[in-house]
N, C-alpha and C positions, 0 to 999 in steps of 0.2 A: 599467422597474421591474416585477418581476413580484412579486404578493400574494397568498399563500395564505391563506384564511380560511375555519376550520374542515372542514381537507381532511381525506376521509376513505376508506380502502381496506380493505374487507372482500372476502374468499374465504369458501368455504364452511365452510372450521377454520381460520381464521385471519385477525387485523384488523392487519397488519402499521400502518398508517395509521389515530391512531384521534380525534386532534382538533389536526392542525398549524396552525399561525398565523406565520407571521413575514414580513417581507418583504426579499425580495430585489432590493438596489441595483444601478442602473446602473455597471459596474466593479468590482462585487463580486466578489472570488477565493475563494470557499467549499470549502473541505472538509469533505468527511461521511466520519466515523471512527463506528466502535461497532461490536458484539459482532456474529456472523452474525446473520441471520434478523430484525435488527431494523426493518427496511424502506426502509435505503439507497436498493437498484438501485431500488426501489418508489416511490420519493418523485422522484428520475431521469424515470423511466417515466411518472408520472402528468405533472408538470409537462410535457412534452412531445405527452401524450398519449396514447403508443405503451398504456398504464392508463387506463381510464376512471375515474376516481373516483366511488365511491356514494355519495359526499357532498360537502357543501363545492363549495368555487369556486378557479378561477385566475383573478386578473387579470394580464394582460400590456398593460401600460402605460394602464391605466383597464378593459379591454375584459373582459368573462370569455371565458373562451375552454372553460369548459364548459356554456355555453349549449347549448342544442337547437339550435339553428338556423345556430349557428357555422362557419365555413367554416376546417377545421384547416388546410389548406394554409398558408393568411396566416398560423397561429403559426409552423408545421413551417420555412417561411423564413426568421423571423426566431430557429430552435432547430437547430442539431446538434447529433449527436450521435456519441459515439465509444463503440463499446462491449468485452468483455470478448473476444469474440472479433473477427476481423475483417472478418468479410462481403465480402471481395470477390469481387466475379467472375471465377472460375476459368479462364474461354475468353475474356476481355478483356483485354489489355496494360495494362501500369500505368496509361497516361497514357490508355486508354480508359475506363477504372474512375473517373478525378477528368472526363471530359469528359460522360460518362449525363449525370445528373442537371443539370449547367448547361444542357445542351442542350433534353432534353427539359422541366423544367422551368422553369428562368428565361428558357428563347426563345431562348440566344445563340446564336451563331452559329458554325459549326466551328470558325473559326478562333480567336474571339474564347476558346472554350473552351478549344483547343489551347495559347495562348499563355496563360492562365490557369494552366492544369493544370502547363506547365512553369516557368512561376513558383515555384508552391507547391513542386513538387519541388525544387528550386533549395534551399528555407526551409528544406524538411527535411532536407536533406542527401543526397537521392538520386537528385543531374542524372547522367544518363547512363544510368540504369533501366529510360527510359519504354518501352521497343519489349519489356521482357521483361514474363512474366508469373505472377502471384502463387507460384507453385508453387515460382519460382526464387529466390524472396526467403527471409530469415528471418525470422523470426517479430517481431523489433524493429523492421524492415526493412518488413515486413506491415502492424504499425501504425503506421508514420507516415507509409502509405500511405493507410491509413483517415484519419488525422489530415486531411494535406495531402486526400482525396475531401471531408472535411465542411466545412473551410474552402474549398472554392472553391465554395460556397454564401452564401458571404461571411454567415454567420449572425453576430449582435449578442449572440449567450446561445451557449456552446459546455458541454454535458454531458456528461461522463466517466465511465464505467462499469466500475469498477477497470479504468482502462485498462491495466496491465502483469501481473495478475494471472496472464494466461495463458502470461504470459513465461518462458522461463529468466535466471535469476539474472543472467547475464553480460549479458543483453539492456536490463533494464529501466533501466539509465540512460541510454539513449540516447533512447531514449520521453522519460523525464523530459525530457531537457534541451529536447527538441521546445517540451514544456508551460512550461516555466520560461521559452521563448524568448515562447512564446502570453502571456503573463502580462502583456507590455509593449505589449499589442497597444490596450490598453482596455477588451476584451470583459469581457464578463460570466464568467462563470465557475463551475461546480459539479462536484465531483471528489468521488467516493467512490475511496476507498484505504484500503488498510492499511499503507503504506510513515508513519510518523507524520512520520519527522525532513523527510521530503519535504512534507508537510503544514504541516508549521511552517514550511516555507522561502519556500514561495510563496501563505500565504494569508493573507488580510487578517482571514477570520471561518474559526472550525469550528464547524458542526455538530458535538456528539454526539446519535449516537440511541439512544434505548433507552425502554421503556416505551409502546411507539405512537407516539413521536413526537419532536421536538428536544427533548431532556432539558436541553440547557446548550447555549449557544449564547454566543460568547464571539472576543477574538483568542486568536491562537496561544499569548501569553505566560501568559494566563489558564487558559485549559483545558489546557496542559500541564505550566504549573508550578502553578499554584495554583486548582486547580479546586472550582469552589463546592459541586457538591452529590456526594453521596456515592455515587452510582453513577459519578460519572465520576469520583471518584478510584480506587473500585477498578479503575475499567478503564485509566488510566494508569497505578497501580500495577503492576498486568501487563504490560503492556507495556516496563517496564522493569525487570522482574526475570523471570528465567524461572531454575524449580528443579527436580531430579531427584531422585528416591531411588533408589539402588543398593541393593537387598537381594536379591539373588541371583549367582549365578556363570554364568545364565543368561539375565541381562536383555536387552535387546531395546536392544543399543547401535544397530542402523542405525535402528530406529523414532527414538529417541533425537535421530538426531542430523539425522532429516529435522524433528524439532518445534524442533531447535537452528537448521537453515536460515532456518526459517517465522518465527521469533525474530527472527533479524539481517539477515530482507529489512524484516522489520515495522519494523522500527526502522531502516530504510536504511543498515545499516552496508555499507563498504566488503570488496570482495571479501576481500584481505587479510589485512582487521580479521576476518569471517567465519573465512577459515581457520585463523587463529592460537586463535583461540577450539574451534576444533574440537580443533585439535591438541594444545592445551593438555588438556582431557579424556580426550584418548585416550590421550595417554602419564601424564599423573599418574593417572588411573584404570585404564585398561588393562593397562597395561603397569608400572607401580611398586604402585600399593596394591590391587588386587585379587589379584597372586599371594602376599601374605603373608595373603590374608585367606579362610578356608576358608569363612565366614558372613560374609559384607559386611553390611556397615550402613552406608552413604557418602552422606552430602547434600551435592549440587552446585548452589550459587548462582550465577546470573549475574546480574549485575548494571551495564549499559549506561546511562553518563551521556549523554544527545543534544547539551547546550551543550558541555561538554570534548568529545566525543565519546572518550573514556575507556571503558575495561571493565575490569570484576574479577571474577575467578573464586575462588569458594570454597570450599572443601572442608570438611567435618566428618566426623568419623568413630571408630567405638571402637576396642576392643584397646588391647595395649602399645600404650609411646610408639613411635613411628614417624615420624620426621622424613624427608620424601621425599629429603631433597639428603643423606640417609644409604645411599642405595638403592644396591644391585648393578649395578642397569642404566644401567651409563653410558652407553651410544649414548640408551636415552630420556630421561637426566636431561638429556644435553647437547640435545637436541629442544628437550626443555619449555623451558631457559633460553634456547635461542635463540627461543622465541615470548611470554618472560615479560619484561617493564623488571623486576618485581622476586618475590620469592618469598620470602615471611615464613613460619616455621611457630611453631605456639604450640602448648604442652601443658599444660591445666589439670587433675589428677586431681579436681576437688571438681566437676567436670560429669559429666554422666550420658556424654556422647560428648566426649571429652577432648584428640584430635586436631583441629588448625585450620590449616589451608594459607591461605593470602589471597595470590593473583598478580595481579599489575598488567599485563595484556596488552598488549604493544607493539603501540599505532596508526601508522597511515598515516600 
C-alpha cells in the first residue's frame, strides 16, 4: 500500500504538486488523465523518487520513504518504472538491456538473468529479438522492450509515463495490449495517458488532476460518465467533442487535421474509425462546400461516443440552401457515402447559419 500525505512539489515558477492525499491499494489499476502541465509525469516521479518532494511524505507499506536517512534502493525494487521515451542501451542487445540491472542489482546470476530476460520477451511478444539491437526495433517494439527490462525486476508497483505518447499511431496498440495483458498480473498499477477509452478499459480508479493535485478521484463509470465536480466535466466534455471553424479559403486544413489525429488517439479510436472521420471532412468540406463558398463560415463538430464507440460528424454553415448529396462532385459525394452509415441534411432559414449536415460515420 503506498500513502501520500500532504505531498508536495514546488519548482522555482511552479507548484505542479501542491497538497495530495490519497491512498494507493495493493492491486490498484490507476489512471491519471488531466489537462498538460498539471503534475501527472510529477506525481509518477515523486512517488518513486526519481522528484524529491518539498513537502509531505510517501508511505510504502507503513515505511516513509522520504525520510532522511532512507535507503531508496529498498523502494526503487519494489517500483518500476516505464517511461515516455525508452532508454535503452544503444551498444547492448535486447536481452542484454532486461539482464543489467537483475544482475548488477538484485545479485542474480547470468544465467538465472538470461533465462528471466527470455521469459519476459516470450510475454511480450518479441522471442527471437534477443541478439538484436535497439536501433533495429520499432518504436512499439522499443517499448515493450523497456516494459519486459522493468518487469524482470519483478517490481510489486509498476509506473507508466504516458507510455505510447512517443508512438506512431499504428504502434500504440501493441504497447497497450502488453499493459492490458500486465493488468491480470496483480501488480499494482499507475498510468498517466491520454488515450481515455484505454483508461476506462483497464482501470479500477482514475485519477483526474488539475488544480495541484487529484481534483476527482473516482472508477471509470464515474469520472467518465458522470463526473462530480466541474473541472472534470469540462475536461470530459473535450474529450469528446472536438470543433472547427472554417472561415477562410486559406485555413490551415493539415494543422487541422494533425489536432483531428490528437482527438481520435485521445479517445483510442480505431485506425479505420480515424480515417473515415478524416475523410469524411475532407471531401464534405474540401471538396463539395468550400468551392461554392467564396467566404466560408463552416462549423465542424465531432462528436465520439466511447460505450457505442459511434461518431458524428457535423456540419453548420450559411449561404443559400445547399444540400451536399445535391453536389457536382460525384467521385467525392461517392467517397463521403462510402465512409458515412448515414447522411442527413436539414435547412432552417429562421437560423442565423441555416445549413446542417449530421453523418453517422461507419465503425469498425
Amino acid at each position: 500500500m503506498i500513502e501520500l500525505v500532504h505531498l508536495e512539489k514546488k519548482y522555482e515558477n511552479a507548484t505542479p504538486l501542491k497538497d495530495v492525499n490519497t491512498v494507493i491499494n495493493n492491486g490498484d489499476i490507476i489512471s491519471v488523465i488531466g489537462p498538460s502541465g498539471t503534475g501527472k509525469s510529477t506525481l509518477l516521479r515523486c512517488i518513486n523518487m526519481l522528484e524529491r518532494p518539498t513537502g509531505g511524505q510517501i508511505l510504502v507499506d507503513g515505511v516513509d520513504i522520504t525520510a532522511a536517512k532512507y535507503d531508496l534502493t529498498l523502494a526503487r525494487r519494489k517500483m518500476g518504472m516505464v517511461f515516455q521515451s525508452f532508454n535503452l542501451f544503444g551498444h547492448l542487445t535486447i536481452i542484454e538491456n532486461l539482464m543489467c540491472a537483475p544482475m548488477d542489482i538484485l545479485k542474480k546470476s547470468k544465467q538465472e538473468a538470461y533465462d528471466t530476460g527470455m521469459a519476459l520477451l516470450r510475454r511480450v511478444g518479441l522471442a527471437g529479438r534477443e541478439f538484436q539491437y535497439p536501433e533495429q526495433l520499432s518504436g512499439g517494439q522499443k517499448q515493450r522492450v523497456a516494459i519486459a527490462r522493468t518487469l524482470a525486476m519483478d517490481p510489486e508497483v509498476m509506473l507508466f509515463d504516458e507510455p505510447t505518447s512517443a508512438l506512431d499511431p499504428t504502434m500504440v496498440g501493441e504497447v497497450q495490449a502488453v499493459i492490458r495483458d500486465l493488468t491480470r498480473t496483480g501488480k499494482t498499477m499507475m498510468i498517466v495517458t491520454h488515450e481515455m477509452s484505454f483508461a476506462r478499459a483497464i482501470s479500477n480508479r482514475v485519477f483526474y488532476m488539475d488544480q495541484g493535485g487529484i481534483y476527482e478521484d473516482g472508477p471509470p463509470s464515474q469520472v467518465f460518465d458522470n463526473p462530480q465536480k466541474e473541472l472534470t466535466r469540462r475536461f470530459i466534455r473535450k474529450l469528446k467533442v472536438f470543433e472547427l471553424c472554417i472561415d477562410s479559403r486559406d485555413f490551415d486544413f493539415i494543422g487541422a487535421g494533425t489536432e483531428i489525429d490528437r482527438y481520435c488517439l485521445q479517445n483510442d479510436m480505431a485506425a479505420k474509425d480515424k480515417y473515415r472521420v478524416r475523410l469524411v471532412i475532407e471531401e464534405l468540406v474540401q471538396q463539395i462546400l468550400l468551392p461554392r463558398m467564396p467566404q466560408p463560415h463552416i462549423h465542424i463538430l465531432i462528436e465520439y461516443a466511447a460505450q457505442e464507440q459511434t461518431t458524428a460528424v457535423t456540419a453548420t454553415y450559411g449561404g443559400e440552401r445547399f444540400d451536399p448529396n445535391d453536389t457536382d462532385n460525384a467521385l467525392s459525394l461517392l467517397v463521403l457515402q462510402g465512409a458515412a452509415q448515414e447522411i442527413r441534411y436539414t435547412y432552417d432559414p429562421a437560423q442565423d447559419v441555416p445549413n446542417r449536415v449530421e453523418i453517422r460515420v461507419k465503425n469498425s
